[in-house]
C-alpha positions in Angstrom: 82.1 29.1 55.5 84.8 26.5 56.2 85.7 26.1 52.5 86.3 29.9 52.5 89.0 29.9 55.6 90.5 26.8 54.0 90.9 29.5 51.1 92.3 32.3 53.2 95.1 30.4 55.0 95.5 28.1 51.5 95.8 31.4 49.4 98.3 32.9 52.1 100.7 29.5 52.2 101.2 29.7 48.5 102.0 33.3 48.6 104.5 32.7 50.9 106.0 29.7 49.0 106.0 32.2 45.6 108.0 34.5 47.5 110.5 32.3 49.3 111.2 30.9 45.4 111.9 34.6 44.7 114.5 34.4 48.3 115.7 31.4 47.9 118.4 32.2 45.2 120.3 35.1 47.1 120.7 33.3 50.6 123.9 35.7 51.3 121.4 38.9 51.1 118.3 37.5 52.1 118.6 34.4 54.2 116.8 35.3 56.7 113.8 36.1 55.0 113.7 33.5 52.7 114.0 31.3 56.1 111.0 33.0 57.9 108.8 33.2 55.4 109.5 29.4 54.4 108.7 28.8 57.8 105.4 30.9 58.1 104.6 29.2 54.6 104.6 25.8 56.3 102.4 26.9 59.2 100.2 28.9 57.0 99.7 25.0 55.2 98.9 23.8 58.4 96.5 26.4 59.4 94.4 25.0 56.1 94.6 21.4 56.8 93.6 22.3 60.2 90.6 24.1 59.5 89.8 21.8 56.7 89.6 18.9 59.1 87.4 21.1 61.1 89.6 23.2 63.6 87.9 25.9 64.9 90.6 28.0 67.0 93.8 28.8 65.3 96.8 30.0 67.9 99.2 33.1 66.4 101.7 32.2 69.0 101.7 28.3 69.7 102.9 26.7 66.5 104.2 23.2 68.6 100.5 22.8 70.2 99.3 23.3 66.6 101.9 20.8 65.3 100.5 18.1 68.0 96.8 19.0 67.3 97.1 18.7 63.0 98.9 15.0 64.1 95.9 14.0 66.2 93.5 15.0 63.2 95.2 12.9 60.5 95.7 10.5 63.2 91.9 10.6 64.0 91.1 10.4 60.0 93.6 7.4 59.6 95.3 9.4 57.4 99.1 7.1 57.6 101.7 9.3 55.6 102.5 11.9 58.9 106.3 12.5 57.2 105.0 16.1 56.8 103.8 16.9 60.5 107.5 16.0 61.9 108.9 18.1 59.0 106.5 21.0 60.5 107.5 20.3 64.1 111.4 20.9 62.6 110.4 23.9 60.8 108.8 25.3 63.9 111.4 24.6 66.1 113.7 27.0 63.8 111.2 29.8 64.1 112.5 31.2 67.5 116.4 31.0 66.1 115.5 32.7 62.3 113.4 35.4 63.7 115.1 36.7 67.2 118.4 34.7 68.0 121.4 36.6 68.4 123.3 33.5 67.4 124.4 34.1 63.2 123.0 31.5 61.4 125.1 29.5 58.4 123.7 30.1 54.6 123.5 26.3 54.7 120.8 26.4 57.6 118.6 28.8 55.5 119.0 26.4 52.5 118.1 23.1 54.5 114.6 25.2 56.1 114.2 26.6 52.5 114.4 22.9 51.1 112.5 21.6 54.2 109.6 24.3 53.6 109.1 23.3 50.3 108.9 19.6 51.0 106.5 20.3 53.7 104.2 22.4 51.1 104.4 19.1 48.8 103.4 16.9 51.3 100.5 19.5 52.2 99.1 20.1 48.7 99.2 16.0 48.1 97.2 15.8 51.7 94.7 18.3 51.2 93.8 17.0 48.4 94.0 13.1 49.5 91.5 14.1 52.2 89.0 15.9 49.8 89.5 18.9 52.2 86.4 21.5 51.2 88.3 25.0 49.7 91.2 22.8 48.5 
């Protein structure tokens, strides 16, 4: 059963990272979307490793508790490169500004959270894996 939610939040983060590839190369027509979804790509990666390290409740609308909690389980599993958790925590923080600030936001702000993203999914392909995480 776990091996099979690893799957669904696994399968959805790499849909999202195919489509933000599609985004990324036309940030003057679609820079906000390539941003969001890049964003909900990362978080979507972090919904599998915390499942996969045996998360049971997964929160639609606290991504920074969710940040903390996936720290505290690598953390509990001694797991030592964390690079990728603070990466999240960035990402995260930009979700509030991509998706409803009023504020315009600079071409090179969507690249850096594209870049960013796609970092993160890196770092949470080589963990998943590193861990032996069951659906990986």
């Amino acid at each position: 059963m776990q091996a099979a939610r690893v799957q669904h939040y696994l399968i959805r983060a790499r849909d999202f990272l195919e489509a933000m590839k599609l985004l990324k190369d036309e940030f003057a027509i679609y820079g906000y979307s390539s941003a969001l979804v890049a964003i909900h790509d990362s978080i979507s990666y972090a919904d599998a490793l915390r499942i996969g390290m045996g998360g049971q409740e997964l929160s639609s609308d606290d991504h920074r508790s969710a940040t903390k909690e996936l720290q505290q389980m690598l953390a509990s599993r001694r797991y030592e490169k964390l690079d990728g958790v603070a990466r999240l925590a960035r990402l995260v923080g930009e979700k509030s500004a991509i998706a409803y600030g009023s504020d315009p936001v600079a071409e090179t702000k969507f690249k850096s959270i594209v870049q960013q993203a796609e970092r993160f999914a890196v770092w949470a392909e080589t963990t998943g894996k590193e861990l032996r995480i069951e659906g990986w």
